[in-house]
N, CA, C and O atoms as CSV, one atom per row, in Angstrom:
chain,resi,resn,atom,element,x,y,z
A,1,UNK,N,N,0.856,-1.179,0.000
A,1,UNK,CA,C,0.000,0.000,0.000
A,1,UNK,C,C,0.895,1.233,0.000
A,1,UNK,O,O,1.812,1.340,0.815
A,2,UNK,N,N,0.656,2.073,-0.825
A,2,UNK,CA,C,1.493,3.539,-1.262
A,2,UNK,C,C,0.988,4.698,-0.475
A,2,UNK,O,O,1.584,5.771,-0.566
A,3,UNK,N,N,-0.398,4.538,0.536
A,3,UNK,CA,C,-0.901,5.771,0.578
A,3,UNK,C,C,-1.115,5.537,2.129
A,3,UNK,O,O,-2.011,4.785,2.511
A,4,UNK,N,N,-0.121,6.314,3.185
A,4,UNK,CA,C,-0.495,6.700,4.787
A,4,UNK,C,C,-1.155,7.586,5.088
A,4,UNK,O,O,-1.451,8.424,4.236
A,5,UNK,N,N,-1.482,7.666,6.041
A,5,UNK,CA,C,-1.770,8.286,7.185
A,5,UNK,C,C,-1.146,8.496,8.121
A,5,UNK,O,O,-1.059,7.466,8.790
A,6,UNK,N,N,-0.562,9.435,8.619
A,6,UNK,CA,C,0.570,9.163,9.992
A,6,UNK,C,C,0.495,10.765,11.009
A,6,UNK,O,O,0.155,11.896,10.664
A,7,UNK,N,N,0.797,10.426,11.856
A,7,UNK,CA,C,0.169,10.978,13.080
A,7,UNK,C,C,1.931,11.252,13.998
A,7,UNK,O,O,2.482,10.365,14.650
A,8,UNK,N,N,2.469,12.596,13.806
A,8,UNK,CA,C,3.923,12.390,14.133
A,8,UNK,C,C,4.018,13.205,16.085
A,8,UNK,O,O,3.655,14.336,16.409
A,9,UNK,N,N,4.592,12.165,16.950
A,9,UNK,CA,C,4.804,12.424,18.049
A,9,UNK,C,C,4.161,12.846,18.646
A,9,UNK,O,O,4.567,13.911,19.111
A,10,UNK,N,N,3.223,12.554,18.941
A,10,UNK,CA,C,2.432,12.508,20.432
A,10,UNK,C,C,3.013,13.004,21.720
A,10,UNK,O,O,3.689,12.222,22.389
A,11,UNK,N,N,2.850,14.005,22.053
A,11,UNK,CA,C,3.365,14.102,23.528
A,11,UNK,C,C,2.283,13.390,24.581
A,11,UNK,O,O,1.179,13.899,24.776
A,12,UNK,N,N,2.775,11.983,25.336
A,12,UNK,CA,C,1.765,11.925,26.642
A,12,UNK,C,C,2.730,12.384,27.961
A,12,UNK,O,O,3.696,13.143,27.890
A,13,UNK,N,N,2.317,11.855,28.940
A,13,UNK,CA,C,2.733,11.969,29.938
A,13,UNK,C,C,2.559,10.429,30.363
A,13,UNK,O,O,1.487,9.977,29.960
A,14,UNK,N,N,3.367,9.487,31.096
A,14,UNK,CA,C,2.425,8.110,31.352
A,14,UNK,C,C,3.585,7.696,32.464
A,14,UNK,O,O,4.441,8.398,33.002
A,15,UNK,N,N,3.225,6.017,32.626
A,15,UNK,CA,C,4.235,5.560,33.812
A,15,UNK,C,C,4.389,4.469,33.434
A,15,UNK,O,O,3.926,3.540,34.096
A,16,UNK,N,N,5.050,4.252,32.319
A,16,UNK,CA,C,5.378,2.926,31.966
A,16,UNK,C,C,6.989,2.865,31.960
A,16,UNK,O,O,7.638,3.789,31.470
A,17,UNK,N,N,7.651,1.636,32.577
A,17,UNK,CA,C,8.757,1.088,32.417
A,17,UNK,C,C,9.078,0.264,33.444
A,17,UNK,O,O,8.222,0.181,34.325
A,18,UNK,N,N,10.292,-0.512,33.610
A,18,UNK,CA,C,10.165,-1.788,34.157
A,18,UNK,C,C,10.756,-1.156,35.588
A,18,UNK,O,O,9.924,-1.535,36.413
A,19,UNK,N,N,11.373,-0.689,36.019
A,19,UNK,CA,C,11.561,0.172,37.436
A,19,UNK,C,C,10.567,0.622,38.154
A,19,UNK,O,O,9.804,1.472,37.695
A,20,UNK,N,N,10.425,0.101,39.429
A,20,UNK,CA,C,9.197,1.419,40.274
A,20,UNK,C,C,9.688,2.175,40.258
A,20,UNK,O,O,8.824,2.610,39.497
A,21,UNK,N,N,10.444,3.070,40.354
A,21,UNK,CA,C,10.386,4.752,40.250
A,21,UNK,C,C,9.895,5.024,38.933
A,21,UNK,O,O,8.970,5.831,39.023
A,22,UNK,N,N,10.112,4.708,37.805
A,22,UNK,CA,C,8.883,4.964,36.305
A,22,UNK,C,C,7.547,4.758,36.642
A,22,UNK,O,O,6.687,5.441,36.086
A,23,UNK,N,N,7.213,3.827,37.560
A,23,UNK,CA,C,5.819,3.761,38.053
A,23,UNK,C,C,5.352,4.765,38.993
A,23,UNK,O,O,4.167,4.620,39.293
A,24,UNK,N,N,6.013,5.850,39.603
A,24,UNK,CA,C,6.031,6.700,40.161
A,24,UNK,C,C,5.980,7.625,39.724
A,24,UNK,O,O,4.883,8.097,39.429
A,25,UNK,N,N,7.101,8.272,39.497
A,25,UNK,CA,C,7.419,9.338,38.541
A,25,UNK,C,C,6.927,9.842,37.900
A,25,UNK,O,O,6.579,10.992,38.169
A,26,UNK,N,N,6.579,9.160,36.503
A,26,UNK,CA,C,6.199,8.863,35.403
A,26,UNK,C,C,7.119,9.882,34.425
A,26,UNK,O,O,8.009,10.484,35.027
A,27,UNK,N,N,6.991,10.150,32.916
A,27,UNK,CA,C,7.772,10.186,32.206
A,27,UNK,C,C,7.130,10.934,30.786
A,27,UNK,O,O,5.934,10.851,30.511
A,28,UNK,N,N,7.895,11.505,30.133
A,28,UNK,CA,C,7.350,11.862,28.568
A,28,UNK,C,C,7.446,11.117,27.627
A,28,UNK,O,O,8.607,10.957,27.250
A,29,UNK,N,N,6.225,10.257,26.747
A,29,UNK,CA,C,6.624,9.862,25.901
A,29,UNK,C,C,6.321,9.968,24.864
A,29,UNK,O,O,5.103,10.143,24.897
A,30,UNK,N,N,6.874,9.986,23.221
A,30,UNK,CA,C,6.260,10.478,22.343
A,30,UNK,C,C,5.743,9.121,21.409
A,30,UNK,O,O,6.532,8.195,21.224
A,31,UNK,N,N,4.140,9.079,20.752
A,31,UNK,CA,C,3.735,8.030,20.056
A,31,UNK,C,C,3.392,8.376,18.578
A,31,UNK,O,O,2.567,9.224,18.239
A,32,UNK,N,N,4.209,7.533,17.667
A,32,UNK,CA,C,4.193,7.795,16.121
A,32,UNK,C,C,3.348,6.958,16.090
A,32,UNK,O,O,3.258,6.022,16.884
A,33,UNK,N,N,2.186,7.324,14.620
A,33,UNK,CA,C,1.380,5.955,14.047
A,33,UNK,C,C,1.443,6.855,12.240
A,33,UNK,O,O,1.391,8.004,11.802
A,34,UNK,N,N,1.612,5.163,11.602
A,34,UNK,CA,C,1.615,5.422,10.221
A,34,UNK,C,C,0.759,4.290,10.022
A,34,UNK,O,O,1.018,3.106,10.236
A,35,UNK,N,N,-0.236,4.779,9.610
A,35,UNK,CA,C,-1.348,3.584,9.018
A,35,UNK,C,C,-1.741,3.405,7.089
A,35,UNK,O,O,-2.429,4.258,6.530
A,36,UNK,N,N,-1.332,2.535,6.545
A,36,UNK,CA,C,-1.381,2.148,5.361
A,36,UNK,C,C,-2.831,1.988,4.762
A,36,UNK,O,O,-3.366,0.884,4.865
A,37,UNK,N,N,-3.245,2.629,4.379
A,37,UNK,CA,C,-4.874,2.726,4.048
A,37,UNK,C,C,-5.119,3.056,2.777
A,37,UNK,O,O,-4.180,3.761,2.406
A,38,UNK,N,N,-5.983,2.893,1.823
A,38,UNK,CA,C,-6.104,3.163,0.707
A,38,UNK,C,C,-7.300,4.238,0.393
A,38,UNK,O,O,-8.497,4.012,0.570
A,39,UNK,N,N,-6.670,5.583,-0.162
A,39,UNK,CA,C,-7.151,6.821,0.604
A,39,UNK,C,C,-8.152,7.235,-0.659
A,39,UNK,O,O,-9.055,8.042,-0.438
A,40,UNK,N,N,-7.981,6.686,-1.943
A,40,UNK,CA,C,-8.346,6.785,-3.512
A,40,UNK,C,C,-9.816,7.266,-3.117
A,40,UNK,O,O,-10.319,8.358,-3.381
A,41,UNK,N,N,-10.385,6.205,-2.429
A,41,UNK,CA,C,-12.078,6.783,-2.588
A,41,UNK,C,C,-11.954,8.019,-1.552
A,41,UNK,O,O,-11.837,9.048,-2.218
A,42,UNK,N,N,-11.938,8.267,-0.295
A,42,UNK,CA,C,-11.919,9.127,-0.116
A,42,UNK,C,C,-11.250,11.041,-0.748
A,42,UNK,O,O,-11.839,12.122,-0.732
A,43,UNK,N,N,-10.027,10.715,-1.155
A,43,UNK,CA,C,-9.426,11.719,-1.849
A,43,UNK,C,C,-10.592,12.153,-2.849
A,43,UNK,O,O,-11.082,13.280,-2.781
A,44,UNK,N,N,-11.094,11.016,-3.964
A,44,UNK,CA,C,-12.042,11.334,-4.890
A,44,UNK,C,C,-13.399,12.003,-4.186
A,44,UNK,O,O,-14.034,13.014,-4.485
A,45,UNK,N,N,-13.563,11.093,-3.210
A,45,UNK,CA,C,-14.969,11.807,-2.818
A,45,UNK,C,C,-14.941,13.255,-1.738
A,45,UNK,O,O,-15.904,14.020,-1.687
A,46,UNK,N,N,-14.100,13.390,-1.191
A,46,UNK,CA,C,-13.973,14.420,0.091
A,46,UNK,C,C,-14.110,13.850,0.770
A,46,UNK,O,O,-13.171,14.088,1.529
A,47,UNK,N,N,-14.866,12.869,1.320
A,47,UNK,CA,C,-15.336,12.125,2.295
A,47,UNK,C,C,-14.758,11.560,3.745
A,47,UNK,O,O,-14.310,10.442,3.493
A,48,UNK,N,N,-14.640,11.749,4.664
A,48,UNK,CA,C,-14.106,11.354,5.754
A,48,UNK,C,C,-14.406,10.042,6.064
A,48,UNK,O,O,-13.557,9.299,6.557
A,49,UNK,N,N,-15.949,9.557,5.733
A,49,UNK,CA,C,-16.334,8.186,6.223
A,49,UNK,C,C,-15.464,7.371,5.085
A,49,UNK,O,O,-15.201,6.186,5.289
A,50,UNK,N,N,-15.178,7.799,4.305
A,50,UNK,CA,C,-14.220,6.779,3.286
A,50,UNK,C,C,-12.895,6.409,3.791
A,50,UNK,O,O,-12.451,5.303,3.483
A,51,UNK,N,N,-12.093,7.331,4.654
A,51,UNK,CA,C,-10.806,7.496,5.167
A,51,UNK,C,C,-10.767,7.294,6.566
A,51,UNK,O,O,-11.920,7.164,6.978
A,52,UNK,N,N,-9.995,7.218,7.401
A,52,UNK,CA,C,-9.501,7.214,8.485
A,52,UNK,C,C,-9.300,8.377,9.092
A,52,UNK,O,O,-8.401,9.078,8.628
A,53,UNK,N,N,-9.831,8.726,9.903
A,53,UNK,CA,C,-9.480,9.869,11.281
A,53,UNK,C,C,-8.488,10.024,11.498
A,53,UNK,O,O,-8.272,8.967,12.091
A,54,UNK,N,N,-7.080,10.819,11.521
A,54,UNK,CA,C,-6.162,11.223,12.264
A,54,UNK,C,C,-6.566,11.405,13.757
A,54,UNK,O,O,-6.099,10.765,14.699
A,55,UNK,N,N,-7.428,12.297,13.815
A,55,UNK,CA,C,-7.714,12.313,15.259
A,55,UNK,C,C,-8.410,11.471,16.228
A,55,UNK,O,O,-8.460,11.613,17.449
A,56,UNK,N,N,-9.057,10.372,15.331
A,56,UNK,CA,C,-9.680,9.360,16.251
A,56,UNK,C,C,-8.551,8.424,16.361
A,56,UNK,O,O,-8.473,7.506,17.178
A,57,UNK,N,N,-7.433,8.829,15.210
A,57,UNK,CA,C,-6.029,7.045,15.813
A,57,UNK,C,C,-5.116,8.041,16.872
A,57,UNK,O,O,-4.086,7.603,17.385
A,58,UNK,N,N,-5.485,9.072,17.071
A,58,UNK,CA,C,-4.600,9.762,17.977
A,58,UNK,C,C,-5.313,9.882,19.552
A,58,UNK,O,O,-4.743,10.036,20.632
A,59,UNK,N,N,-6.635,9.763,19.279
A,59,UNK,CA,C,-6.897,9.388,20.681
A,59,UNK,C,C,-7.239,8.256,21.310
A,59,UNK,O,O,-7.312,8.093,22.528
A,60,UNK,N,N,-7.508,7.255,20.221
A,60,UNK,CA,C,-6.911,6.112,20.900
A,60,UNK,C,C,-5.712,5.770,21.492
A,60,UNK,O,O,-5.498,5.362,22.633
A,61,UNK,N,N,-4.851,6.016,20.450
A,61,UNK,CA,C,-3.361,5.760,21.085
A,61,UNK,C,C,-2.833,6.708,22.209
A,61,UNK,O,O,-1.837,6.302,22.807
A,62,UNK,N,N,-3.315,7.817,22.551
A,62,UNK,CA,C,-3.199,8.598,23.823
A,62,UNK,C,C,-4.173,7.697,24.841
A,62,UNK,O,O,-3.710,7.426,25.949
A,63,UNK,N,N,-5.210,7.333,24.570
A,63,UNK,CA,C,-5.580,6.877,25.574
A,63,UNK,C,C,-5.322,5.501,26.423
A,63,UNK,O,O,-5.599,5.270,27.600
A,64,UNK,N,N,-4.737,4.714,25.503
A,64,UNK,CA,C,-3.957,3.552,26.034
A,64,UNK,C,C,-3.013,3.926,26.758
A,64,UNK,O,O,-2.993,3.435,27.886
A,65,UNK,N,N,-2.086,4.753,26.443
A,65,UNK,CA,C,-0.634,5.419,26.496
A,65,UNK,C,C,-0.799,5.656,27.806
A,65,UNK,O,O,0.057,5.195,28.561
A,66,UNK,N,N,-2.175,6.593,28.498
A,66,UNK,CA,C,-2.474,7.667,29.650
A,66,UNK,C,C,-2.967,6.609,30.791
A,66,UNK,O,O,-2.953,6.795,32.008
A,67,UNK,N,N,-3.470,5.281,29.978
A,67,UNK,CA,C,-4.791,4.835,31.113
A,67,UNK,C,C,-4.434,3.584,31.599
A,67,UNK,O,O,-5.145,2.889,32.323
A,68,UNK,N,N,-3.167,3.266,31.135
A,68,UNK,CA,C,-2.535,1.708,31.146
A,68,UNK,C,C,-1.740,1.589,31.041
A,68,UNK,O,O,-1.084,2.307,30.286
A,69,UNK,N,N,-1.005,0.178,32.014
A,69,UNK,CA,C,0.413,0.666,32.180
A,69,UNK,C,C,1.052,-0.366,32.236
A,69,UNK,O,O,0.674,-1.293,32.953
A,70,UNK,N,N,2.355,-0.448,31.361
A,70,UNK,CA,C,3.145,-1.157,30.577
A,70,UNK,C,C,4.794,-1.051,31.107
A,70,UNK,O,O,5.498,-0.041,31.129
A,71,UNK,N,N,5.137,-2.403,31.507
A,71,UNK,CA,C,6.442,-2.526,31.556
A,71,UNK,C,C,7.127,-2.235,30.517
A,71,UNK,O,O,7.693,-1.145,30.608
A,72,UNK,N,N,7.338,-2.947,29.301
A,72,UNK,CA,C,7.261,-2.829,28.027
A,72,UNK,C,C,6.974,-1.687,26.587
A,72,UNK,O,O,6.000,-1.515,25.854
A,73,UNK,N,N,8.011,-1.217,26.637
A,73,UNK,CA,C,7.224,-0.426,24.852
A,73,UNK,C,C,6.474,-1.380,23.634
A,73,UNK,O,O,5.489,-1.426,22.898
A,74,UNK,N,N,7.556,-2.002,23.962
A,74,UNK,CA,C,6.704,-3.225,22.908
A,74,UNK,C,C,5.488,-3.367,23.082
A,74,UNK,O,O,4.651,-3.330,22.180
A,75,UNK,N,N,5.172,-3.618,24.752
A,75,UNK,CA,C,3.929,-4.285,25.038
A,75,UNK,C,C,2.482,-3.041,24.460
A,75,UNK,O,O,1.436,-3.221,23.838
A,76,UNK,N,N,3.271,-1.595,25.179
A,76,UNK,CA,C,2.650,-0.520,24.686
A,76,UNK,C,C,2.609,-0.626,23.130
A,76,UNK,O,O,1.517,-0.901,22.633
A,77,UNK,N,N,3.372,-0.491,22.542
A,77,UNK,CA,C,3.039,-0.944,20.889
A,77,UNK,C,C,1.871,-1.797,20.380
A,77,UNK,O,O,0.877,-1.387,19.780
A,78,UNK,N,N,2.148,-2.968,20.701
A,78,UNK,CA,C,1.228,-3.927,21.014
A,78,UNK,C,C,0.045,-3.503,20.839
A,78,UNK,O,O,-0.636,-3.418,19.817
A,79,UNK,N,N,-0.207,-3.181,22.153
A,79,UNK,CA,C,-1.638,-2.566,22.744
A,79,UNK,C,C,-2.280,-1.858,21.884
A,79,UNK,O,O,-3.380,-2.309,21.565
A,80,UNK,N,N,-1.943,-0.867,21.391
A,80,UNK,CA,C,-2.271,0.049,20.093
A,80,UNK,C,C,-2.009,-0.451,18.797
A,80,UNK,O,O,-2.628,0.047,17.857
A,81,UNK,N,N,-1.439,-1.080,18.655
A,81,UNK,CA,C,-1.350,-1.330,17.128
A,81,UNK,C,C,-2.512,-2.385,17.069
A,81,UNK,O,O,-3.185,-2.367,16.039
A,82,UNK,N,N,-2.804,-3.213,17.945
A,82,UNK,CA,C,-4.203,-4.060,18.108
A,82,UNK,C,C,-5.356,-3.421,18.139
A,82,UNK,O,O,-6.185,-3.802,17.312
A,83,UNK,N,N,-5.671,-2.516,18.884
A,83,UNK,CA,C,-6.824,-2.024,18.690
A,83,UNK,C,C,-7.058,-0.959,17.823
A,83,UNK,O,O,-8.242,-0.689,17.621
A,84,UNK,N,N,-6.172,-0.261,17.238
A,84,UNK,CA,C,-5.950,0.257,16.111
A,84,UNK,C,C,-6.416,-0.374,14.599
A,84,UNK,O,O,-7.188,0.035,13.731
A,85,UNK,N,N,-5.704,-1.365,14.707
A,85,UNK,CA,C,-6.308,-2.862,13.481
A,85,UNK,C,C,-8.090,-2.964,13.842
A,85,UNK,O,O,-8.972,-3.004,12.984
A,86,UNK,N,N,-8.287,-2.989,15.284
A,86,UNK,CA,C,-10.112,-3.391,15.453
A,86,UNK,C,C,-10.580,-2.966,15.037
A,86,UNK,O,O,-11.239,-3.333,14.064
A,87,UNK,N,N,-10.497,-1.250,15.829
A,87,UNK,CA,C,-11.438,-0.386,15.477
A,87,UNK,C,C,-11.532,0.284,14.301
A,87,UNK,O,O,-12.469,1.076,14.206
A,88,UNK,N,N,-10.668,0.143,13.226
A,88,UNK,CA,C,-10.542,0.799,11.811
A,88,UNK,C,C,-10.393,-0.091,10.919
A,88,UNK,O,O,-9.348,0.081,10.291
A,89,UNK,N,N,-11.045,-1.052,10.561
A,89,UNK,CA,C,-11.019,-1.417,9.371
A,89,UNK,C,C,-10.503,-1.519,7.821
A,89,UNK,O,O,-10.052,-2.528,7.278
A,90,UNK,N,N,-10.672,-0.298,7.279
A,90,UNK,CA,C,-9.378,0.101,6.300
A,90,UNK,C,C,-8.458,0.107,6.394
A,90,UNK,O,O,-7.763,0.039,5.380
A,91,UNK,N,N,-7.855,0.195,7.714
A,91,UNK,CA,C,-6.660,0.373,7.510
A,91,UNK,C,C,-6.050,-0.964,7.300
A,91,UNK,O,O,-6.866,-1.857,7.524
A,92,UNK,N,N,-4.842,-1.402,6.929
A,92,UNK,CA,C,-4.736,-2.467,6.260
A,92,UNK,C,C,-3.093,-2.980,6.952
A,92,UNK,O,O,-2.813,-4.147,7.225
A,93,UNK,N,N,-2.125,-1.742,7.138
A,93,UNK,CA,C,-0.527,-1.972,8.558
A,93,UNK,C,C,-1.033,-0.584,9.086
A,93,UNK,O,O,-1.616,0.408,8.649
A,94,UNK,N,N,-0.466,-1.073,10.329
A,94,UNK,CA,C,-0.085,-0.103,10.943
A,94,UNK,C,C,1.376,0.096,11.686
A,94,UNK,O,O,1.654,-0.930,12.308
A,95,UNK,N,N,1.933,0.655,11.751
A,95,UNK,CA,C,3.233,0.907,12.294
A,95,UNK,C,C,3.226,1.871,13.730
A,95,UNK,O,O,3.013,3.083,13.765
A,96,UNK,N,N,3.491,1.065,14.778
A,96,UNK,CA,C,3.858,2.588,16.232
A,96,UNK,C,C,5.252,2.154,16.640
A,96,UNK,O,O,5.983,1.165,16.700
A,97,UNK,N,N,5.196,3.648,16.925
A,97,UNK,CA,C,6.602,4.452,16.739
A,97,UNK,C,C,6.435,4.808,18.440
A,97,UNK,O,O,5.750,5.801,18.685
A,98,UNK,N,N,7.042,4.027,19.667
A,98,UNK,CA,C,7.120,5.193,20.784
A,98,UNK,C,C,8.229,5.006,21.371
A,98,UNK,O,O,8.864,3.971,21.577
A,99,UNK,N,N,8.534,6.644,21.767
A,99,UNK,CA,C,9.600,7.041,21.367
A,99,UNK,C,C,9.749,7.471,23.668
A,99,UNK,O,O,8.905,7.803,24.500
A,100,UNK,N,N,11.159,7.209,23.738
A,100,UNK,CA,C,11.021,7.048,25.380
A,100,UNK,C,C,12.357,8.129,25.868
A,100,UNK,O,O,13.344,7.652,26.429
A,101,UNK,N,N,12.237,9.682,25.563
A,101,UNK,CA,C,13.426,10.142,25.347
A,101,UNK,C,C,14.181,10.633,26.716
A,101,UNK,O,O,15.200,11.323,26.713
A,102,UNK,N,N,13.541,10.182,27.826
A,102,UNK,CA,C,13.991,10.007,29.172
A,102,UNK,C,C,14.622,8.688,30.249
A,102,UNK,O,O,14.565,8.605,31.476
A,103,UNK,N,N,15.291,7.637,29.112
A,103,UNK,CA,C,14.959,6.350,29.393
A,103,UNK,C,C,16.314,6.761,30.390
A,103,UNK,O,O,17.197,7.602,30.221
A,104,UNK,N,N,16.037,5.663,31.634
A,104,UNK,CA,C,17.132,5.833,32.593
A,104,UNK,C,C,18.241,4.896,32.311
A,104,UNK,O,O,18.318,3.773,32.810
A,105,UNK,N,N,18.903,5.294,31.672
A,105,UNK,CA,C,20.060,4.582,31.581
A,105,UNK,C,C,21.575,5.182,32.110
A,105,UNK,O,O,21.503,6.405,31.998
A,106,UNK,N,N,22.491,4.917,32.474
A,106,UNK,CA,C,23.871,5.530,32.427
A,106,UNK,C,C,24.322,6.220,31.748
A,106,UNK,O,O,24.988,7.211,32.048
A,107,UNK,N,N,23.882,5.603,30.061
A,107,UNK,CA,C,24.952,5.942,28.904
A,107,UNK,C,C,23.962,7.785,28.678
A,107,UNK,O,O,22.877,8.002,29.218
A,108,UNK,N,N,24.497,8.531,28.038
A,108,UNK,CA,C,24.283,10.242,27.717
A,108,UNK,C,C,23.429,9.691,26.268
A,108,UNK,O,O,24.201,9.153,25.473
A,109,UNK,N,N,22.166,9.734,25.869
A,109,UNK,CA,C,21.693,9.762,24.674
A,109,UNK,C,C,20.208,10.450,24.640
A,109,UNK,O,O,19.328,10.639,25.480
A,110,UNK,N,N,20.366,10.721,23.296
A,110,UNK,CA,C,19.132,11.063,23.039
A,110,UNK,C,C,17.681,11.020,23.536
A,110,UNK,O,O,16.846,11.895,23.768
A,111,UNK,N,N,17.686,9.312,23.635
A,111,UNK,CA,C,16.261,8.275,23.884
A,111,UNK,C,C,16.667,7.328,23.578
A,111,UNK,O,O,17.837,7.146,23.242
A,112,UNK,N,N,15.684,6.393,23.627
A,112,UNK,CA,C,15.429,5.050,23.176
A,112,UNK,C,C,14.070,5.022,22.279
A,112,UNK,O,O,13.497,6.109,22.340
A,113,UNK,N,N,13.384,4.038,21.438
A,113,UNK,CA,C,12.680,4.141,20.911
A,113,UNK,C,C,12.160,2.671,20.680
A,113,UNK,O,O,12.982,1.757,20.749
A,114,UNK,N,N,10.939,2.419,20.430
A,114,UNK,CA,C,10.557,0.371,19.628
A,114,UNK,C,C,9.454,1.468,18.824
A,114,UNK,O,O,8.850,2.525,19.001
A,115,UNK,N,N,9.725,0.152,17.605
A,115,UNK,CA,C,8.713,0.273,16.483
A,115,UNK,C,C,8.759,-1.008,15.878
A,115,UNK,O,O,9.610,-1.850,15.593
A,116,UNK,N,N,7.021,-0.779,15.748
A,116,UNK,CA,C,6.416,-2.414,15.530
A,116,UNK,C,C,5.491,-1.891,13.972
A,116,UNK,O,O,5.075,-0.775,13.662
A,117,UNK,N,N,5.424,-2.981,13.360
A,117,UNK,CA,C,4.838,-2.855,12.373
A,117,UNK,C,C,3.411,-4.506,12.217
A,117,UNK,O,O,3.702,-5.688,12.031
A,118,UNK,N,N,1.965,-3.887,12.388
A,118,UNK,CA,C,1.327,-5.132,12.123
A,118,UNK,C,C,0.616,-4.986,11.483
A,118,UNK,O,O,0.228,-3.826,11.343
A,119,UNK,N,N,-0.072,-6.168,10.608
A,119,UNK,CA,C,-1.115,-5.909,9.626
A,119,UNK,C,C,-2.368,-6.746,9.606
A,119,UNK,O,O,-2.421,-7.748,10.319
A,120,UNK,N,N,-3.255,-6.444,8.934
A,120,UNK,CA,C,-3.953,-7.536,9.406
A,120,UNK,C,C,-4.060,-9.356,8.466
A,120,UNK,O,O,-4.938,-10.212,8.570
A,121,UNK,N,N,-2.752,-9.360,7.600
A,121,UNK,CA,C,-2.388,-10.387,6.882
A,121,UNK,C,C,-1.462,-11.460,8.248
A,121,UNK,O,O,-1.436,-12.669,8.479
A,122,UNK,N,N,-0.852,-10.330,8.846
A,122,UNK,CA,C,-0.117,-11.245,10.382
A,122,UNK,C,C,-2.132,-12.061,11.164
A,122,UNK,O,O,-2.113,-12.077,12.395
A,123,UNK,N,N,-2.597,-12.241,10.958
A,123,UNK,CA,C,-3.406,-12.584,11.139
A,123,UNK,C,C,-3.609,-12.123,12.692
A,123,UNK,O,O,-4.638,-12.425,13.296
């Protein structure tokens, strides 16, 4: 599929990571989604019910992000890229991007980041 949708960095706020003090604390994290959808009828028609919401895959994925809580990015990935696939239909991959640019580590960097890519051919 040639034609996304994508939704770049999310600021939440949440408490996910494998340390209790991340369960405490909590942390900034940012959530990418690129969803592969085939946009032809909508583009032709104007139509929104033809296409996918930016703002309805953005508040889903904030709301997982805010309301549930994950050792795991992956697992957070997971979580959203699944119900992402449910509740939207057209869309056909989806890709999340979250991005953890406070991760406690020793080493001086940027962030850390996981990105998962699922579709609904992964059955």
């Amino acid at each position: 599929m040639s034609d996304h949708i994508r939704v770049h960095r999310l600021a939440v706020f949440a408490r996910h990571g494998v340390l209790p003090e991340e369960a405490v604390l909590g942390q900034r994290f940012f959530l990418s989604l690129d969803a592969a959808v085939d946009t032809r009828a909508a583009g032709r028609s104007d139509d929104l019910t033809r296409s996918v919401s930016y703002a309805d895959m953005a508040d889903l994925a904030v709301g997982i992000a805010t309301t549930r809580r994950f050792n795991l990015l992956e697992a957070l990935a997971e979580a959203i890229a699944a119900d992402i696939l449910a509740r939207f239909p057209l869309i056909e991959a989806i890709t999340v991007r979250i991005d953890k640019p406070s991760a406690p580590v020793q080493q001086v960097l940027d962030g850390v980041s996981v990105e998962i890519t699922r579709s609904r051919a992964d059955g």
